[in-house]
N, C-alpha and C positions, 0 to 999 in steps of 0.2 A: 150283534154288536151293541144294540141301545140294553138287552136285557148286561153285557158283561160292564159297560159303563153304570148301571143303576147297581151292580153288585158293589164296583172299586168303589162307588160313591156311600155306599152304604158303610162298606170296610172303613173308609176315611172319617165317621162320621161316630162309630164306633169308638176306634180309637181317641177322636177325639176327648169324647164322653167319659174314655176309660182315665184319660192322663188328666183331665177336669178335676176328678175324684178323687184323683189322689192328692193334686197338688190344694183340694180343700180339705183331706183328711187331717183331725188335730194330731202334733207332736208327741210326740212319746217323752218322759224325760229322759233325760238322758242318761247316758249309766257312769257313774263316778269313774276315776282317774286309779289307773290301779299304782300308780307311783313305785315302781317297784323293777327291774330289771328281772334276766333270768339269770340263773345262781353263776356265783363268779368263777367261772373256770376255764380256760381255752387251752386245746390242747394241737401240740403241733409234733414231728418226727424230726429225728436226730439221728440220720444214720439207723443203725437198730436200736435206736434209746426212743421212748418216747416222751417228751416235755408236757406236764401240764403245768399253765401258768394258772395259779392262785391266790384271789381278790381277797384283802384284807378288809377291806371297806377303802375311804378317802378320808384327807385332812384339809381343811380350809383352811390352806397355806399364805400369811401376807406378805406375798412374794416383794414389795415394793420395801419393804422395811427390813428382812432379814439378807439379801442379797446386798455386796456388796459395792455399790452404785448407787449412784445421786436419785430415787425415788424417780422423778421424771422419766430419768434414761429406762427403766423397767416399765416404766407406763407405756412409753412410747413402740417396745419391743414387744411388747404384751399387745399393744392394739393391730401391731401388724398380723399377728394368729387370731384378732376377732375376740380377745381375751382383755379380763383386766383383776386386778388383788379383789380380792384372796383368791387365789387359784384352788379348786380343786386339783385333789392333786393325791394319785393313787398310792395305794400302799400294800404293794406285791408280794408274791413269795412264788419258787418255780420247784416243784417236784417231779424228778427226774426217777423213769422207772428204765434199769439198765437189762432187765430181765435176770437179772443176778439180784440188785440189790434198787431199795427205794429209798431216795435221797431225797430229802429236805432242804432248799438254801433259803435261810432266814424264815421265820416261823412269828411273823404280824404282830400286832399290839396285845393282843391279850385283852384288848377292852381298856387297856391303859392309858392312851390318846382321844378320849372321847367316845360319843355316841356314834357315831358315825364309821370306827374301825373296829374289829376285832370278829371277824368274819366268816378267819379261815379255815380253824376248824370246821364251821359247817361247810362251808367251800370244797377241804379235803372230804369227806364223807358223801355230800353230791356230787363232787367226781368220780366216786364209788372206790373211794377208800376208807380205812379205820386209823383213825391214831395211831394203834398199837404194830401195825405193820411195817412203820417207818424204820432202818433199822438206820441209816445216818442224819445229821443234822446239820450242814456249816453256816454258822453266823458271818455275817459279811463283817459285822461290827457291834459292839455292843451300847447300841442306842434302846431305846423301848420300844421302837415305832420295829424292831428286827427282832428282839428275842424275847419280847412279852407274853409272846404264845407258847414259851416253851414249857410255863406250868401255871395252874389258877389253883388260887387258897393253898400255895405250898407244896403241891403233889406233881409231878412230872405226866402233861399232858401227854406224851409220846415216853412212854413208860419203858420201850423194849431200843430205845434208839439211842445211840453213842452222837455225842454232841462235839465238835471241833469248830475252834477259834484261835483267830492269829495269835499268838504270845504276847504280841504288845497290850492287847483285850483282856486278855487269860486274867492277868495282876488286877485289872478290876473286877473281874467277873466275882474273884474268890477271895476279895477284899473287900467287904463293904466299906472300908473308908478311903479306900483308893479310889473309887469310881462309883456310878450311879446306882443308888439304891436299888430302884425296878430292876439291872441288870443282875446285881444282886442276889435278889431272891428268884427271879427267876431261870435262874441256872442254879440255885443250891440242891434241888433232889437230885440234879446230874452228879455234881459234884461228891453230896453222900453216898450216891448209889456205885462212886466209880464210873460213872457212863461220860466224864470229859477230861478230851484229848486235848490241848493246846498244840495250835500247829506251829513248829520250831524253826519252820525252811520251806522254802516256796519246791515242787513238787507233786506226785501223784500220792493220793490220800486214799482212796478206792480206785479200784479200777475203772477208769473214764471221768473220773472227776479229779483237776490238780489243784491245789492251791498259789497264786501268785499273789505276795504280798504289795500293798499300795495301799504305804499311811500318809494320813494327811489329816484325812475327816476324823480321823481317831490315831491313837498309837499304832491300832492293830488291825488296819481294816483291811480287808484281806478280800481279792474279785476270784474268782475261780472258775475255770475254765472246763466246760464238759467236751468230750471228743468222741466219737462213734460213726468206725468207716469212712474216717478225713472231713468229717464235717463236723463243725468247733462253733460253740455258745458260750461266750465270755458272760458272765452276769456278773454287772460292777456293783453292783452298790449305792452307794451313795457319792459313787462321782459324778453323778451326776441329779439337780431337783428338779428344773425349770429347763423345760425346753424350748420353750418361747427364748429364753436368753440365753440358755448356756451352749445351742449347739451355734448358733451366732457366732457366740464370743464366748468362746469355751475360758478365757481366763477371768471371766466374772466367779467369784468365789460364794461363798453364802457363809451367814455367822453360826451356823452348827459344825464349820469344819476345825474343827482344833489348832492344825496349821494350816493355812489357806495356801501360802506358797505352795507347800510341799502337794496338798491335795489338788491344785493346780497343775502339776508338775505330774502327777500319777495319771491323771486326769488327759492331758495332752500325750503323753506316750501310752494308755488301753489304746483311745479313740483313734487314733495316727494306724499302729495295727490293725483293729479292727478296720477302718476304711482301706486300708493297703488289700489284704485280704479277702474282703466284703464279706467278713464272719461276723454271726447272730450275736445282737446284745438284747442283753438283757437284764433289765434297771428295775429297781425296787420303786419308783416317786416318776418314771415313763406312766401316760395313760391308756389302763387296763388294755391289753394284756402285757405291754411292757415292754414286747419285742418287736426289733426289726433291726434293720441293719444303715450302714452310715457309708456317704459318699462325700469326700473333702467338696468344698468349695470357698474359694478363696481361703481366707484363714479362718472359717468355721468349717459346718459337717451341716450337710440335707440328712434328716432322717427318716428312713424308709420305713413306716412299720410293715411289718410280717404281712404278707397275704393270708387271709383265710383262707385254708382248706380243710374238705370232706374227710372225715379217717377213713384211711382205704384197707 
């Protein structure tokens, strides 16, 4: 008995010595911040389609000053999500592989919007594709921050792919003095090549992906609707920037929408559906990856994002 208590005493005395030593051993420095995320991609199932959504980078949004509302009133809705201007604030793209065909919606800045966006190409490539595989493309709308990536220095980034945009868009795209320059040139290798359709009527465009038109934010902005085995991914657009405020109060407008009414008004009848429904959205300026789905409450919408899952 005295020899098994001189052993614990011994044990205890041990450790003691052992955790001494350590807590007087000197620090190590420390090892740098690797500031850097893992590559932008998440991918989810769609019936038999599979969605990857695809990171452009982000924009340093001053949500308080381009939204259409008294600066305070956006403070004040911004603090309630722990947030405050400038918002980061994502800048997405979703490629949709049908097993038939691999679909593009909206193809990021090109590097055009700053240091901080222009991603996606590398993004598409670490989710283990090439450019050249893409064989369609639809722009939501032609802003920079959507079809900047569709070519750099002139040449058609996605070489082998047929480009579609709503008609109202179309008249800028292939006018540079109708509309924005960047859109401009970045749809003219399509253009010379033949590779762009303008879309004339809302509609199926490829199989499993339709076009519904809804201008407001632009002439031509166009949400499109994927479908595979009864299960539906409406990806809007830009009707939506700020979700701190706009699912709140979805009639808060912002001053990039061309008509605010009208994109107002597009805006309330997606959302309205989609929460009826409970089918997948998917937003270009939502943070990464973009998706989830929407539940009325009062007269806004709770925004669900997507759960992750394993690919099985």
């Amino acid at each position: 008995m005295l020899r098994s208590r001189m052993t614990n005493a011994a044990r205890a005395a041990a450790l003691t010595a052992a955790f001494s030593s350590f807590a007087a051993a000197p620090a190590h420095a420390a090892a740098p911040m690797a500031k850097t995320q893992a590559p932008g991609y998440f991918r989810a199932t769609l019936g038999d389609f599979e969605v990857t959504a695809l990171s452009d980078g982000f924009l340093d949004l001053p949500v308080d000053k381009v939204l259409r509302q008294p600066p305070a009133k956006t403070d004040a809705a911004l603090a309630r999500y722990f947030q405050k201007a400038p918002v980061e604030t994502s800048v997405n793209a979703f490629l949709v592989n049908t097993g038939a065909k691999l679909v593009l919606i909206d193809a990021g800045t090109g590097g055009l919007d700053g240091p901080t966006a222009g991603a996606l190409a590398a993004n598409l490539r670490a989710a283990g594709y090439r450019p050249e595989q893409v064989d369609d493309i639809f722009i939501t709308h032609d802003h920079a921050d959507h079809c900047g990536g569709l070519s750099h220095d002139g040449a058609a980034v996605f070489p082998n792919a047929v480009v579609h945009a709503g008609k109202g868009d179309a008249d800028h795209y292939t006018s540079q003095a109708a509309g924005d320059g960047a859109a401009f040139a970045s749809m003219a290798p399509y253009v010379a090549a033949h590779r762009f359709q303008p879309i004339a009527a809302d509609g199926e465009i490829v199989p499993g992906v339709k076009a519904w038109a809804t201008p407001g934010h632009t002439p031509g902005h166009t949400t499109y609707v994927v479908e595979s085995r009864g299960e539906r991914m409406i990806v809007t657009g830009d009707l939506i920037h700020v979700a701190a405020v706009q699912f709140d109060d979805p009639t808060v407008t912002v001053s990039f929408d061309g008509d605010g009414k009208a994109a107002e008004a597009e805006r309330a009848k997606v959302f309205a559906q989609a929460a009826k429904d409970g089918t997948l959205i998917a937003a270009a300026h939502l943070q990464f990856p973009g998706m989830g789905r929407l539940k009325s409450d009062g007269k806004g919408y709770r925004y669900v994002p997507i759960n992750y899952l394993h690919p099985r």
